[in-house]
N, C-alpha and C positions, 0 to 999 in steps of 0.2 A: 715333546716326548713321543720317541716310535716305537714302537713293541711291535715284535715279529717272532714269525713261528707258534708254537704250543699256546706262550701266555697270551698272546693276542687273540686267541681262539679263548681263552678262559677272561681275559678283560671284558671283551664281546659277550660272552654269556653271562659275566655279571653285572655289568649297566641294563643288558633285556630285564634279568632279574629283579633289579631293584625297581626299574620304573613299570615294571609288570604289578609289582608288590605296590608304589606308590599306588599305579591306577585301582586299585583293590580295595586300597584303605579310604581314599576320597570316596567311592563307592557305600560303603557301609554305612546304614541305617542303624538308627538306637531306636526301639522298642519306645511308646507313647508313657509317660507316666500315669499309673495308674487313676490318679485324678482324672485324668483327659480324657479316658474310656467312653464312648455313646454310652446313653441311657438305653433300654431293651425296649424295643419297641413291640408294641398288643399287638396282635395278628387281627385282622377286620373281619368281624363275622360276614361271612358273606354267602352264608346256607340259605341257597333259596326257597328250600321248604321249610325250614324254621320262618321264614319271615310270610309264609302263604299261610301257615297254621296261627301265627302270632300274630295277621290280620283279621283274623275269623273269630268273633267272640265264642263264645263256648257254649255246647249244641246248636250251633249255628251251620244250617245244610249249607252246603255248595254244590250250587245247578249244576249237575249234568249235561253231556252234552245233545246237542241240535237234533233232533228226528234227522234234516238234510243230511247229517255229514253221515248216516248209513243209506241215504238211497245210493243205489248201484254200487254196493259195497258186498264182499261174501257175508252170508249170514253169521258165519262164526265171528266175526269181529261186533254184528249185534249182540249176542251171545255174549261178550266178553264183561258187557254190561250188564245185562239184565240177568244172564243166567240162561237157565235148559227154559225152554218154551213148559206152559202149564198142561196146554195142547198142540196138538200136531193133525191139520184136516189137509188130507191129499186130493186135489181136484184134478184131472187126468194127470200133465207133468208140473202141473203146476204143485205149492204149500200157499195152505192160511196157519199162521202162528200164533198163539196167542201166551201173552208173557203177564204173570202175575207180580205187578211190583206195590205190593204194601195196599196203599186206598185207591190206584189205578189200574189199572189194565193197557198193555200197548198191542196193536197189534198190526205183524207183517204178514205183507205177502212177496213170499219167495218164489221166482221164475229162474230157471227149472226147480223142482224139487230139490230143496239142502244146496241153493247155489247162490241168486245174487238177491237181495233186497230190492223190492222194485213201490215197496209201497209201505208205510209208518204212520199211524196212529196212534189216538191215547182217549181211553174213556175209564167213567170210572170204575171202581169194583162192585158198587150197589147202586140204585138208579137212587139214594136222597143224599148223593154225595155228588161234587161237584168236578167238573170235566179240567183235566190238570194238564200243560202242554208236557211234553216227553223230558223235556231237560229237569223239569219239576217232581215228574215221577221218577226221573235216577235221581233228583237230589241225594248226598250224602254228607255226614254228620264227620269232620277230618278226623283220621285217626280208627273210624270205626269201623 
């Protein structure tokens, strides 16, 4: 069978058609039945400060950090711990600082004035209480 002219241009485009439409349909997915659905899965706690506070019994400090990790550091990042110093003594360019934490006392010296940490301490606040390292006098109680 030969077909020429017009129909042969419309035979041609309906054999593309059909085997267009064939590859379509082998194509096509059905939807899982509902039985077959996954189960939902829990999201895994994985707050790492819920798990830092929920290792800590309750009133229970957590040390502070190291006197070290303020030498040769600017004052203000001392500061960020302890607070405004109680006193302020200016020796030419030099500071003596002195910081009131609770039953201790810490105290720096700052070279130049209000600039680097060059020296940390810790004694106590009354001479029949006992001498407490710096991480001990930031202890703090989570949460408070």
């Amino acid at each position: 069978m030969f077909v020429s002219g017009p129909s042969r241009f419309l035979v041609t485009r309906a054999i593309v058609a059909l085997c267009a439409t064939t590859a379509l349909v082998a194509c096509q997915t059905t939807p899982p039945a509902p039985s077959e659905a996954a189960a939902p899965v829990e999201a895994e706690d994985t707050d790492p400060i819920a798990a830092l506070i929920g290792s800590v019994p309750a009133n229970q400090k957590v040390a502070g950090p190291k006197a070290d990790a303020f030498i040769g550091s600017p004052v203000a990042k001392l500061e960020g711990v302890t607070g405004a110093p109680a006193l302020v003594r200016r020796e030419g360019q030099n500071e003596f600082r002195r910081y009131d934490l609770g039953s201790c006392r810490a105290y720096a010296v700052v070279v130049p004035a209000g600039g680097t940490v060059v020296g940390l301490t810790t004694g106590p606040a009354a001479t029949d209480m006992k001498t407490m390292a710096f991480e001990d006098c930031t202890a703090r109680v989570p949460g408070v």
